[in-house]
N, C-alpha and C positions, 0 to 999 in steps of 0.2 A: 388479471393482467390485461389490460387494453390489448389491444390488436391493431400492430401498423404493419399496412398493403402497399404494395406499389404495385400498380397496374403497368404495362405496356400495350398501347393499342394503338396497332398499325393499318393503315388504310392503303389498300389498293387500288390503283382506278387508270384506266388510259382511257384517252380519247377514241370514239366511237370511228377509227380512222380504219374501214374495213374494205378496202382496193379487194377488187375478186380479178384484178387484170391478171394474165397469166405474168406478163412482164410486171410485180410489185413496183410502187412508186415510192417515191423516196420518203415521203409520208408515213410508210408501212414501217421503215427503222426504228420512231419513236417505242414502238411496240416489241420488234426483235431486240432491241435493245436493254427493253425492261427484261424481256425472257431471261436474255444472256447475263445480264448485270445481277439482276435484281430474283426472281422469282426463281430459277433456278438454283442460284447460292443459301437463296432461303431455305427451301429444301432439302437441300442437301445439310446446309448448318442443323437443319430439325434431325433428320438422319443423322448427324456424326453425336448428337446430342444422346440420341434417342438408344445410339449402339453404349454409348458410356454410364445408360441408364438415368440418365437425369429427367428426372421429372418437371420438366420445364411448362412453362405457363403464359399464354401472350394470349392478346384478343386480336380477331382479324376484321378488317373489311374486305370483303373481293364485290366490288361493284359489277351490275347486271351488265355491262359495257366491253369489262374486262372478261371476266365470264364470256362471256357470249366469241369474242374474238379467239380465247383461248380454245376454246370447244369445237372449233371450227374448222374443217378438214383441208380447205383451201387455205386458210392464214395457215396452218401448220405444214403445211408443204413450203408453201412462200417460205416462211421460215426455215426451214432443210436448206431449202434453196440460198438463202440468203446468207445459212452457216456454210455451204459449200464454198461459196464465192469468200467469206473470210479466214478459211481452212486456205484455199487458194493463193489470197492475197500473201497471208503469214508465211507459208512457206517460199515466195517468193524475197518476200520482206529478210528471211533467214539466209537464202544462198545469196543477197546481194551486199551483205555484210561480210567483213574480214574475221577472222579468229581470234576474238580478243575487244572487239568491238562492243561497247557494251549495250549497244539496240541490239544486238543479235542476240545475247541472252536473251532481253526485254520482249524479243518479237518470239523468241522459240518457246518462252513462257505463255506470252499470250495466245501462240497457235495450240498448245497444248489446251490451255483453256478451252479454245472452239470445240476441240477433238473431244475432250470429256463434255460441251455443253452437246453436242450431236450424241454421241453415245447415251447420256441420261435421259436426254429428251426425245430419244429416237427409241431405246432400249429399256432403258430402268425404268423408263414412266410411259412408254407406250403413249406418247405423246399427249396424253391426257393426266395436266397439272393437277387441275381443281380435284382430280380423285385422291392425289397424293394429300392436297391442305381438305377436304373431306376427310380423309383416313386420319391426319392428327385431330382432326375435331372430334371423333367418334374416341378416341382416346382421351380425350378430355384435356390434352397440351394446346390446342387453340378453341377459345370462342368464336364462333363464327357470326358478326352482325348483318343484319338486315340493313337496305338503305332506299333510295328514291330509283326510282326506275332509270333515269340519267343523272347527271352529274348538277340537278337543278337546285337556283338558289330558292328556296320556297318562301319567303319574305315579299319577294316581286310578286307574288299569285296569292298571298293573305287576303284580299279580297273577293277572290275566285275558289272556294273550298272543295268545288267538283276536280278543280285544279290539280290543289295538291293532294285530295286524295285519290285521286289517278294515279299520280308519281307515287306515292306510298304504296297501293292496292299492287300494282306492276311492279313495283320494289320487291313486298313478299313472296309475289306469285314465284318472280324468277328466283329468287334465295331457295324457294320448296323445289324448284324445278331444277336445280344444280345442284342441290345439295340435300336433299330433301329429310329436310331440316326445320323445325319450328323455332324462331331466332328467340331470344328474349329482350334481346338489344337494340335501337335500330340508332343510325348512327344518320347525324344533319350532316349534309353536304354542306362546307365551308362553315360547318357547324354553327349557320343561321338561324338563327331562333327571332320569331317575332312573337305578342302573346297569341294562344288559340290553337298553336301548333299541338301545344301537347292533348290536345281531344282529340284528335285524328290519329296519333302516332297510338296514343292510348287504346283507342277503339278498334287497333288490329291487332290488339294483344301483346302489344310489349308491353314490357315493366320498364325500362329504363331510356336515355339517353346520354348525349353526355355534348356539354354548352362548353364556349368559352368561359375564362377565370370572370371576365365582367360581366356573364351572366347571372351569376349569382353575389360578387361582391357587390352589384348596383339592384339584387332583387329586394323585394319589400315581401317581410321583413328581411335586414343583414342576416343571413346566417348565423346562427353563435361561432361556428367553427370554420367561417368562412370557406374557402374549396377545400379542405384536408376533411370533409365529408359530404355523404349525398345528402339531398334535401327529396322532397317530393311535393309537385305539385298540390293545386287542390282536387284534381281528381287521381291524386296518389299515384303519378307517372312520377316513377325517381330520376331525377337530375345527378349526374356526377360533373366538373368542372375539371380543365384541361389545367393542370398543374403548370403555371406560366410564372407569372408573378413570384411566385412563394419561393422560386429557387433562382433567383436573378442571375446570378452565377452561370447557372447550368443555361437558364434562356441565353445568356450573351455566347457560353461556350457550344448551343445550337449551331450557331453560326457561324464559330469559328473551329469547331474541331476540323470541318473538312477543307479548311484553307491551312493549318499546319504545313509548315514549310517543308515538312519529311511526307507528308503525303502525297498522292499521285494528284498530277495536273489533267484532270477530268473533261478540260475544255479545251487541251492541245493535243492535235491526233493528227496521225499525218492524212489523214481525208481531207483538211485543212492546208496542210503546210506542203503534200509529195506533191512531184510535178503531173499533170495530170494523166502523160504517159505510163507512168509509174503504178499508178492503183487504176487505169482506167478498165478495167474487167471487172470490177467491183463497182465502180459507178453506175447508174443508171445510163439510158441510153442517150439522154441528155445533159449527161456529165454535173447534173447537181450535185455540187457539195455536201457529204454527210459524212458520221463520223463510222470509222474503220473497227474502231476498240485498240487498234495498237497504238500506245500511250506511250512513251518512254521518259518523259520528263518530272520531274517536283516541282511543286506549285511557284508558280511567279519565280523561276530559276532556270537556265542552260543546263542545270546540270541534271544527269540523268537520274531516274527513280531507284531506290533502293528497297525492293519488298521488304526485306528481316529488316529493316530500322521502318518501315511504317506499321509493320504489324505489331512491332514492340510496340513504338507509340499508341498505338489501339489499345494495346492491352492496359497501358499507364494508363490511360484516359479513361479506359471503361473501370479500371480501379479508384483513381479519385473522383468519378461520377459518381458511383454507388457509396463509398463512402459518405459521401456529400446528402445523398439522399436518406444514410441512417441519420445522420445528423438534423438532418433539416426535418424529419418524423418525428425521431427526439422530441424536438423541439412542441413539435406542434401535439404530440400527445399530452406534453406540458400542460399545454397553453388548454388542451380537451379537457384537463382536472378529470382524466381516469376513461373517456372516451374513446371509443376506437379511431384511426386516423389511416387515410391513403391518401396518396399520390398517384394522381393520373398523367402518364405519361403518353401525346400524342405525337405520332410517327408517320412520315408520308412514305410507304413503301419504297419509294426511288431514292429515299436519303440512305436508303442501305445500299449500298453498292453505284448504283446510276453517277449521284450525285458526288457521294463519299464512296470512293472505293474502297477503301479499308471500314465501311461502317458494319458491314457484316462480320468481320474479327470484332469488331467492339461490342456488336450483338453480341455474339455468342460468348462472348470471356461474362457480359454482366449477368447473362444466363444463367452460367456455373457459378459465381460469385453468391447470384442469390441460391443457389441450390446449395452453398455449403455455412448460410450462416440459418440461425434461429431470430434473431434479432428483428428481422422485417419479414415478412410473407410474400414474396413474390406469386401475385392470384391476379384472378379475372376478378372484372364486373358482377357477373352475374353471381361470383360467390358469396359479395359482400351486402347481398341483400335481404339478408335476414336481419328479423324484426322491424321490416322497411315501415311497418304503420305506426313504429315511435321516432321515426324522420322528422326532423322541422319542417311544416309545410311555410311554402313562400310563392310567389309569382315571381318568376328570373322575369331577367330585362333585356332587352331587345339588343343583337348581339350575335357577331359572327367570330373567324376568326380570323378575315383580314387586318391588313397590318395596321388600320385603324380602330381596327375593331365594329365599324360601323358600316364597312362596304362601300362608303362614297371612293374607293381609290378602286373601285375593282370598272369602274363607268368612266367613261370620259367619250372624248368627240372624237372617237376612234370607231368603238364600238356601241354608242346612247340610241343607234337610229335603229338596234335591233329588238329593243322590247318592244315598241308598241305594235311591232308586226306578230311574233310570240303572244304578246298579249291578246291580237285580235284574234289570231288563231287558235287559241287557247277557249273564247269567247264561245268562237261557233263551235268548236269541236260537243263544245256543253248543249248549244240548241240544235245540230243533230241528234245524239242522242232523244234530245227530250222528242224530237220532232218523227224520228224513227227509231222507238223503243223495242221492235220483237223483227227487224227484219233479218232474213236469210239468204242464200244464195248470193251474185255476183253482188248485190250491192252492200250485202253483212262483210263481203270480203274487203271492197272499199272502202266502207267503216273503218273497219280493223286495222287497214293499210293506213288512215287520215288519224286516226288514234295512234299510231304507232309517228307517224311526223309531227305531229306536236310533241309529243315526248321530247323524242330527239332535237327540237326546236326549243326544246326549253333548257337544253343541257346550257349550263355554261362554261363549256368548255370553250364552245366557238368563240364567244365574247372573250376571255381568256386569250387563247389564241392569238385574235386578233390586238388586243390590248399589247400584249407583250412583241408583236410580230415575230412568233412563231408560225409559218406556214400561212399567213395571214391571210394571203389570196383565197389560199385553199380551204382556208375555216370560213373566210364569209359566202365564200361558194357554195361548201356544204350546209349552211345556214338557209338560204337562200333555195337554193333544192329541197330542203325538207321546207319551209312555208310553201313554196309554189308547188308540191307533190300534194298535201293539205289542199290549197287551193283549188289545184284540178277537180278533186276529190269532190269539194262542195260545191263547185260549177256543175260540176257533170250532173249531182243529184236533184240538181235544179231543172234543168233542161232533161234529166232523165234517160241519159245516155252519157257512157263509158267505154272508152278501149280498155278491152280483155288482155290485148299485148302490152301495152304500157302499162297494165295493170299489174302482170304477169313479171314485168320487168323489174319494177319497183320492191316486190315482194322479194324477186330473187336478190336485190344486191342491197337493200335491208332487211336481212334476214334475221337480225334479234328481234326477241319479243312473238317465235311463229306461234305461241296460243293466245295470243292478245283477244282480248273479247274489248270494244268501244265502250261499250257499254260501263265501263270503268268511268267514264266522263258524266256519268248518270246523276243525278241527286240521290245522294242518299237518305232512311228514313230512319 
């Protein structure tokens, strides 16, 4: 009997936005936010799973970025800090209501929230996450993937191979150093693929990745079995493709399960709408606008939210999803005449919760859903890799998973004038090393420091950012600081002299990446 998989693999990642000020900037929300929304609920959904005995099964990403902020004693204070201030707000938000008012339920719900997101994250998890999603990985409920040291599109640096495997080499280093862990997976940022990538990803030991649907429908040769199975290169690195196309339905209903008109209005809070006297203790000290989490509204509606009618909804939705996907397996094991057949399911950590509040009830109903039939396998990647050397071998095609699929919408005349500075620095970072291959002492430390700023200068996140005008100032600034951090860096070794305090300084307020060795930017043999 064939074998049909559905994968779920969800990626984690935030922006490298790591404020050491005592006063957090407003910046620093993006990040509590994901806690409180997102990474929190997860876990605890894996815990209520895990108490009802279900053997559940998802693959993860937790990028070197995210990691790093999470781990970090000062962001986790910040964050206390920043749930006291919304414990504060809420229970303000509660006595300023009448009895019967129905924000004052909606606000005494949400304060409760805060109250258990403090207690778990202060209590249950001893403020360190990544041991908890460690501890499902050691149980074998999450795969954990490897990925790029930042959030970089490695397409722009195909011609630079010191390049990208820097980003890769710094990718595993921190995967072993959080989690310590040998991944088998390693996962593309924006899941760019150009050809050549897969030598490098190959040559640190993974077996897998996983491409856009048109990296494989457009590779030579076609697939037989188009994405409803892996292929493998020709130096036998297996390709799985992002299950997009094949379920049209489900891609349109991506988009629109968390605009349902019963579900919570994600982008109106009263950090927006109260008058500024009203939340100003919450605010920064500059009164920037950010969002509070007290929500009370339904999407594109006056009228107020109703948990028990969106969490129903959840559960419909997460029921004719899966449905949907026995069927569309069905199908396609049909079409394999006796093959085995999966669907890969990709997820951006924040569409659970962040983005869709109610996506963490739809997680977890499709969880159990798969734990109570026989029909489909709900498994990882890594399971489906046996007899990987009777794969159809192909070359995938050049392929990300922007909404063109090709990346030209992710550039424009916003953010075009930051590659070629990234690129330059990327350049030299490669003829230091070659130029100083075994040094030590204060100038191995400014190595290390000018390797650790092109990283960071290559993420694209910034570009991101700025494209969308999200924090835009503050992402070309942060941009801009790590090139000219880099550039000091190669001035000084030129003229042969460096300040220890600015040296000093740099290290302390980038502090991911502290075993970085330069020498990553090396040519390899």
């Amino acid at each position: 009997m064939n074998r049909k998989s559905l994968v779920f693999v969800i990626t984690a990642h935030q922006e490298y936005i790591c404020q050491k000020e005592s006063d957090y900037l407003p910046q620093n929300e993006i990040l509590f936010s994901a806690i409180s929304e997102t990474y929190l609920p997860l876990l605890n959904m894996f815990s209520n799973l895990e108490a009802d005995g279900i053997n559940f099964k998802v693959a993860m990403c937790l990028t070197p970025s995210l990691c790093a902020q999470l781990s970090d004693p000062v962001i986790q204070k910040q964050y206390l800090e920043w749930l006291d201030k919304s414990i504060a707000l809420g229970e303000a938000e509660v006595a300023s209501y009448k009895d019967g008012d129905p924000r004052k339920a909606l606000a005494k719900a949400q304060l409760q929230t805060n109250k258990t997101n403090r207690l778990n994250f202060a209590e249950t998890y001893q403020q360190d996450l990544l041991s908890k999603f460690s501890y499902y990985s050691q149980k074998g409920n999450i795969e954990l993937l490897a990925t790029t040291a930042t959030n970089c599109y490695l397409p722009i640096f195909g011609d630079l191979p010191q390049a990208v495997q820097a980003q890769v080499e710094v990718g595993l280093m921190s995967h072993r150093y959080y989690f310590n862990s040998a991944p088998e997976g390693f996962w593309l940022p924006y899941m760019a693929y150009t050809p050549g990538l897969e030598s490098i990803i190959r040559s640190y030991g993974y077996f897998y990745s996983i491409l856009d649907s048109r990296g494989l429908l457009f590779a030579d040769p076609i697939p037989e079995k188009g994405i409803f199975a892996p292929v493998r290169c020709f130096n036998s690195l297996v390709m799985f493709a992002k299950d997009g196309g094949a379920s049209s339905k489900f891609d349109d209903d991506y988009l629109k399960l968390p605009h349902k008109l019963v579900y919570r209005n994600q982008n109106r809070d009263i950090g927006y709408e109260a008058e500024t006297e009203r939340i100003s203790n919450f605010l920064n000290k500059d009164n920037m606008r950010i969002p509070t989490g007290y929500k009370y509204w339904k999407l594109d509606s006056d009228e107020y939210y109703n948990e028990k009618a969106a969490n129903e909804q959840a559960k419909k939705d997460a029921e004719d999803f899966f449905k949907e996907k026995i069927c569309k397996l069905n199908a396609a094991a049909g079409m394999a005449e006796g093959g085995n057949v999966c669907s890969i399911c990709v997820f951006d950590a924040q569409f659970f919760g962040q983005e869709w509040h109610e996506g963490i009830v739809w997680l977890e109903n499709v969880l159990r859903l798969a734990s109570e039939t026989e029909e489909i396998d709900m498994t990882q990647c890594c399971e489906l890799l046996e007899n990987k050397f009777s794969f159809q071998k192909v070359s995938p095609f050049f392929s990300s998973s922007s909404d063109s699929g090709y990346a030209e919408d992710m550039i424009d005349h916003t953010n075009d004038w930051m590659i070629s500075y990234v690129r330059k620095a990327a350049e030299r970072m490669i003829d230091l090393t070659n130029r100083f291959p075994s040094d030590s002492g204060l100038k191995e430390r400014s190595l290390n420091l000018a390797a650790k700023e092109v990283l960071l200068a290559q993420s694209g996140d910034w570009a991101e950012m700025v494209r969308k005008q999200l924090f835009k100032d503050y992402a070309a600034e942060c941009f801009k600081e790590n090139v000219a951090a880099f550039s000091t860096v190669y001035d000084s070794l030129g003229s042969n002299s460096i300040s220890t305090e600015w040296l000093t300084t740099m290290e302390r307020k980038h502090s991911i990446f502290p075993w970085i060795n330069y020498r990553v930017f090396s040519e390899k043999h």
